[in-house]
PARO-752594 format. One record per residue (C-alpha): z, x, y. Coordinates in pm, whole numbers, plus 32768, in hexadecimal, padded with zeros to 4 digits. Example, Ala and Ser with C-alpha at 12.3 -4.5 7.8 and 13.67 -1.06 7.14 Angstrom:
BEGIN
830C84CE7E3E82CA85577F96
END
This chain:
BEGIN
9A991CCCA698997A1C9EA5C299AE1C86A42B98F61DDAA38B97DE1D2BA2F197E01D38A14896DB1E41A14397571F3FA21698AC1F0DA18B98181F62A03B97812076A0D398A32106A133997020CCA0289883217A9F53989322ABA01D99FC22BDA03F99F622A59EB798F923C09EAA99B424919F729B0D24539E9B9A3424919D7B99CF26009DE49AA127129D5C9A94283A9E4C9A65296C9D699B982A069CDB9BB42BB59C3C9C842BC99ADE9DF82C209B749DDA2D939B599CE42DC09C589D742DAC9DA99D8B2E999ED69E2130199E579D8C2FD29CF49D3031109C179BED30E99B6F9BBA31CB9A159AD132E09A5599EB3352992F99AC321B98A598E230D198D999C32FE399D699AD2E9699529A022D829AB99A682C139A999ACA2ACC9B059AAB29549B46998F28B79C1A98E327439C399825271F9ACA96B427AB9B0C9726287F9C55967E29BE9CC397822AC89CD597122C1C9D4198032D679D4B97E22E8A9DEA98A72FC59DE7982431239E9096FA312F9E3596CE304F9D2896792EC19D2B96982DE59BD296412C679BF396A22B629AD6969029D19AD897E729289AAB97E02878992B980C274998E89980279D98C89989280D9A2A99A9296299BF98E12A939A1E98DD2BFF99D2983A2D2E9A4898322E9D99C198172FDF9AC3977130EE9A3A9888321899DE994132849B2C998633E79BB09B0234139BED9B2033E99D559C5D340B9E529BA0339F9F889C0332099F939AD1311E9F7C9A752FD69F819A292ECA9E8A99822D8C9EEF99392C5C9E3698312B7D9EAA97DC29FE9E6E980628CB9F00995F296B9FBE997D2AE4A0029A922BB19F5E9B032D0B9FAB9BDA2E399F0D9C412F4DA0139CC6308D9F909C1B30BC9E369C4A31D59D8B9BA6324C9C649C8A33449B5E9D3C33049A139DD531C799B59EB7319898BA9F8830459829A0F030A297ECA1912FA4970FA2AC2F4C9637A43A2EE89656A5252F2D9748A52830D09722A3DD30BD97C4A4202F9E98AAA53A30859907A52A30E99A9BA532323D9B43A64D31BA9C15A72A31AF9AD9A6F332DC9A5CA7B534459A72A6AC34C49B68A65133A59C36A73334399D90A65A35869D7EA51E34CD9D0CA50933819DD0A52B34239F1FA3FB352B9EE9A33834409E26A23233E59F33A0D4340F9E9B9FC333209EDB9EF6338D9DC49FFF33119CB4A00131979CA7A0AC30969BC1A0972F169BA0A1812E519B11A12C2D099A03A2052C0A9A3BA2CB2BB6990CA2702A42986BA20129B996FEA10F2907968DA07B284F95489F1F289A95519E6829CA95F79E5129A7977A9D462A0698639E1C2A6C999F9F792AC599D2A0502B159B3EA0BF2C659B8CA1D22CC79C5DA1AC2CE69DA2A0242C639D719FAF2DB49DB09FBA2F2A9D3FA0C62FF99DE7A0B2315D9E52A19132539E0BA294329F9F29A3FF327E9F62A3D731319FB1A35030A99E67A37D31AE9D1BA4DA31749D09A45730139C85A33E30C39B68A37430E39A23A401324099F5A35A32C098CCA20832529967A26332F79AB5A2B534349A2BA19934189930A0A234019A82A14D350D9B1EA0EC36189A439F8735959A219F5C355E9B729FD336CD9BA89F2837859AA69DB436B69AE29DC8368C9C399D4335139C239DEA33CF9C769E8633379B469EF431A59B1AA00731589A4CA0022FCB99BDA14C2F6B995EA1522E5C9869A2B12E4197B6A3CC2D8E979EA54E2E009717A5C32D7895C6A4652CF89539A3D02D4393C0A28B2DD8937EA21E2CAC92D8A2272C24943CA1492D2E94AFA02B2CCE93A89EFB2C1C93AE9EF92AB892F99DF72B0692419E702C3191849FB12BAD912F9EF42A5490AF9DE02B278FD09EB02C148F229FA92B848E1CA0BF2C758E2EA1162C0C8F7EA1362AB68ED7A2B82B1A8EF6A2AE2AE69098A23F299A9079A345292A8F9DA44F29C49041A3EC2944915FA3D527D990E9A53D2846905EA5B7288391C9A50B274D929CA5C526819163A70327289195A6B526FA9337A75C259C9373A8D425E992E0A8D227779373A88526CD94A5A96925B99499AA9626DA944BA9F6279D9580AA3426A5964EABA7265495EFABF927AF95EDAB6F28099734AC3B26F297C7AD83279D972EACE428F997C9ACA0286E992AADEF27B298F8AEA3290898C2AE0329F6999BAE6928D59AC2AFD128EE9A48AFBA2A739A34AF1F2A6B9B9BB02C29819C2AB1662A0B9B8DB0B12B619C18B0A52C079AC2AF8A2CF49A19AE9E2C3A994DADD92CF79850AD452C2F976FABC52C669754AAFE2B6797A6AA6B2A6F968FA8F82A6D962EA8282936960CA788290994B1A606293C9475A5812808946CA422274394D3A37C283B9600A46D295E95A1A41A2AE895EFA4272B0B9481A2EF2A19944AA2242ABB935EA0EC2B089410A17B2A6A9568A17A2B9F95FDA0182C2595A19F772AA295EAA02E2AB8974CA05A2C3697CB9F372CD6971F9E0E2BF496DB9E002BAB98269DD72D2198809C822D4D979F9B962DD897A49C382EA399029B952FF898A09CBB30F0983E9D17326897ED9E15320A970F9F72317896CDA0A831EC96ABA1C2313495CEA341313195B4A3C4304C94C2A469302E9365A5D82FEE93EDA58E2E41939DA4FC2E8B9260A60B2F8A91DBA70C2E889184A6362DB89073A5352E328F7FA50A2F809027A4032FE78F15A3122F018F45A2DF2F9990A9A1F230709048A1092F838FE1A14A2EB79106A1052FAA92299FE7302F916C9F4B2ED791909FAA2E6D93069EE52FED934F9DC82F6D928C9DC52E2993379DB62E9D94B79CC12F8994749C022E7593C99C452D9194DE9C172E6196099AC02EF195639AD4304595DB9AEA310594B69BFD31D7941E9CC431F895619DDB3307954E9F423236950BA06A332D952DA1E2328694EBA331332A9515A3F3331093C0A53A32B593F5A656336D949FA7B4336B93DFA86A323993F5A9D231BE934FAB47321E934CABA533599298AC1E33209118ADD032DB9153AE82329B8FD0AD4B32A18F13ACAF31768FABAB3C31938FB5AAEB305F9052AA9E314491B1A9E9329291F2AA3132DD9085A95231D3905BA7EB32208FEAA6F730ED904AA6BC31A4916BA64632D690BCA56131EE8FB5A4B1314B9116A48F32A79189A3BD32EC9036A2F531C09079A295324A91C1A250338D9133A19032E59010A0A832329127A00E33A491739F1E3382906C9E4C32A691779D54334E92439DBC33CE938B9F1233729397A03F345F93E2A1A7341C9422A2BA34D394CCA40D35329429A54334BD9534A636350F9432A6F335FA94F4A70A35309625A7983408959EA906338295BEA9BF330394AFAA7931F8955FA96531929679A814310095C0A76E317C9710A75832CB9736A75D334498BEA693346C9861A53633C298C0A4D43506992BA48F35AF9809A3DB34869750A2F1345D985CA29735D09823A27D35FD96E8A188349796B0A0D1356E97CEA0D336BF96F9A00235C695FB9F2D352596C59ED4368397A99EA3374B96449DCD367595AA9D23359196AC9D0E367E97D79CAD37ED97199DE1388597D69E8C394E96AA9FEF39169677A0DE38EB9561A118376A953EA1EA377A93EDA32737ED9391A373387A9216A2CC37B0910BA31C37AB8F91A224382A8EFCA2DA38A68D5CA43339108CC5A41D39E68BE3A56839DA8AE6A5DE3B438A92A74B3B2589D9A84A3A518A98A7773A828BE9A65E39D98C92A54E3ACC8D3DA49639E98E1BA3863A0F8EEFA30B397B9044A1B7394E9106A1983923928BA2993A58929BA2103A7B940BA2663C2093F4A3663BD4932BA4CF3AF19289A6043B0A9377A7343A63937EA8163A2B94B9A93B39FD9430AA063B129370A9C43A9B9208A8B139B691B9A90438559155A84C374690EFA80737C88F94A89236FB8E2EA84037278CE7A87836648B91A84C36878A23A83735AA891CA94034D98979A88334758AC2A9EB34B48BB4A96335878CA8AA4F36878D55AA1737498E9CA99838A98E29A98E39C18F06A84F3A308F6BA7CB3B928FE7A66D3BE0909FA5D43CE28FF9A4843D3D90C0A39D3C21907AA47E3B498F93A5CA3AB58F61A6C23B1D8E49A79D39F88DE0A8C63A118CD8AA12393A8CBBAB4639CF8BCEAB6E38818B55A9F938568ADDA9AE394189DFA86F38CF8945A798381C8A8EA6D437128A58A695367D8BC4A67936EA8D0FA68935FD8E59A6BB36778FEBA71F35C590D5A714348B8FFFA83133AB90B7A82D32BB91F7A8CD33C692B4A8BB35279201A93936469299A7C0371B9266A7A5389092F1A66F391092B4A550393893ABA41539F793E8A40A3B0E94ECA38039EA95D5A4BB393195DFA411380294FCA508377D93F4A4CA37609274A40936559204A50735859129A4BF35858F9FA542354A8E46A4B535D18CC0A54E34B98C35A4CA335A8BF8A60832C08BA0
END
């Protein structure tokens, strides 16, 4: 056999390198096959491609073309989209051919937070009536996959690699506040809906946020250093992790040999370098990678990780991470709705208030209360459907719904009451409290056979359950042991025992008079 002469090899060496060279042209992970598009609003597209490429896309009737920077990144923006529950196809052109079967166009909203909205429908009360009659393939959900990183990233996996529909095959696997949330939109609108679930059980908000706005705004200085306070404190944690795992394993073997219970809970590994706790991990590695994917909305459940240390400072905190997507994701002041959180901690036993007697809880609740004074945001009061001695209330149900009462209200002109009774004064008259309520949705109701919830204080500032009365459109509060009031609070424990409601079944917004 002949040697390949020098030039020809070179030839073809060069081509084979061309050809590794080539990058076929890749969509951001959220668009694959079943993908909701948002309706109403401009549809930005993008993805890798060869630096310089031609990249064309068309969807029904409309074609965009872009060149490929010299990142390798392109982008295209579709004109605003009619909602539309006929599938379609979207196909990107270049040097390669991609294309998306089964597009529909609807509302899309990003569901995020800890693990009350990572929560599944096959966990919760409803999930053997639900699951089974769930098929509807204009409800759809992805999943993010759950990972950290240091610096905002520009893709991310997703379960699955696609967008499921809904059917008995696959919801039991959604988030359950998002699937019940998509359930009544999808109802009441008629139009597909897309539900993006980004979240991840036992993570801060600080995780959640954007780099930048927790490096430009001093009082967040306090992340960073505890933080640096926690990798420092990483090495010996881990070290006693490790030892004391051994002495677990080592026990629950014995237990399982000798055929005895064992009931110890299992240990947790410290935070430490690549941790869910990361501040910023989570945005840099489950959200940036999601912008600018044109959106409805988002919906939020989270507070639970951020109860147990400087709960007042939450405020501030979620208020920023809200400012920060909507900065990021350039769409405006997209509607954010969050579910406050439910009741969680042991009932008081010998005056120990280190449970639901407790009130960091309550202050978090405040904060999330406090973040209201943004533009279009909303939250949902779950209250009532908590459990004291579960931090994961089953009832998904009825947080779903009422983050959909919000969104339908104010986003989707379809009137409803999306509130329950909010403070609005108290008025002191002798040893009572007269107080009065907006968002009485036709009117204050209590199901229980007195209303509880109420205390009261004076001057001393020990408050003391009062009995309280509805009296048309307020509340009448007295205690026998608090003859001159001073403060009033409701429902201002981890796990108060609250009874009043509006006529539409929505529970009392929690509140306080005090400031102490």
């Amino acid at each position: 056999m002949k040697p390949i002469p020098l030039r020809i090899f070179v030839t073809l060496a060069a081509f084979a390198l061309c050809a590794v060279a080539r990058a076929d042209i890749t969509l951001a992970p959220l668009f694959t096959d079943h993908a909701v598009l948002q309706c109403g609003k401009p549809v930005p597209i993008w993805g890798t491609a060869d630096v310089g490429e031609t990249v064309r896309v068309t969807f029904l009737d409309q074609t965009q073309s872009t060149t490929a920077g010299d990142d390798g990144r392109w982008r295209v923006t579709l004109d605003p989209l009619v909602a539309r529950s006929e599938p379609a196809t979207l196909t990107v052109v270049g040097k390669n051919t991609v294309t998306l079967t089964d597009i529909l166009v609807g509302e899309v909203w990003l569901a995020s937070g800890q693990s009350n909205m990572g929560w599944i429908v096959r966990n919760t009360f409803d999930a053997d009536l639900d699951v089974p009659a769930s098929t509807n393939p204009l409800i759809r959900h992805v999943k993010i996959q759950q990972t950290v990183a240091d610096a905002p990233a520009t893709t991310v996996a997703i379960d699955r690699s696609i967008w499921e529909t809904a059917s008995p095959a696959t919801t039991a696997n959604f988030t359950a506040v998002g699937y019940y949330f998509a359930r009544e939109i999808q109802a009441h609108l008629g139009v597909p809906v897309g539900i993006i679930n980004s979240s991840w059980g036992g993570t801060p908000a600080e995780a959640w946020t954007d780099p930048d706005t927790l490096a430009r705004n001093p009082a967040f200085a306090y992340v960073a250093a505890a933080w640096a306070d926690t990798l420092a404190a990483y090495p010996e944690k881990n070290l006693r992790y490790i030892a004391d795992l051994a002495a677990w394993e080592s026990a629950r073997d014995a237990a399982k040999s000798d055929g005895q219970p064992f009931n110890k809970p299992a240990l947790n590994a410290p935070a430490g370098p690549g941790h869910r706790s990361t501040p910023s991990g989570l945005y840099n590695a489950m959200i940036h990678p999601l912008v600018p994917y044109a959106l409805r909305g988002a919906i939020w459940f989270q507070g639970e990780n951020n109860a147990n240390r400087q709960p007042e400072r939450y405020h501030e905190l979620f208020s920023a991470l809200i400012t920060g997507w909507r900065a990021r994701f350039g769409q405006g002041d997209f509607p954010f709705y969050w579910a406050q959180l439910s009741s969680f901690g042991y009932f008081p036993t010998n005056n120990n208030t280190a449970n639901g007697d407790a009130t960091n809880w309550a202050v978090l609740r405040e904060a999330q209360t406090k973040t209201l004074a943004l533009p279009a945001t909303g939250q949902a009061i779950t209250i009532d459907v908590g459990h004291h001695t579960d931090i994961h209330p089953r009832n998904k149900r009825a947080v779903g719904q009422r983050l959909a009462r919000l969104a339908l209200n104010r986003d989707y002109g379809i009137k409803l009451q999306d509130s329950g009774p909010t403070f609005d004064k108290a008025v002191i008259d002798g040893a009572t409290f007269r107080v009065s309520f907006t968002q009485v949705g036709g009117g204050l109701t209590t199901p229980f056979r007195e209303l509880t919830g109420f205390e009261i204080a004076g001057a001393d500032r020990v408050f003391h359950p009062a009995t309280a009365a509805i009296n048309g459109a307020t509340v009448v509060v007295s205690s026998p042991t608090v003859t001159d009031p001073v403060a009033l609070r409701y429902s201002w424990r981890n796990a108060p025992l609250g009874g009043l409601f509006n006529q539409s079944g929505l529970p009392a917004v929690p509140f306080r008079t005090d400031a102490w």
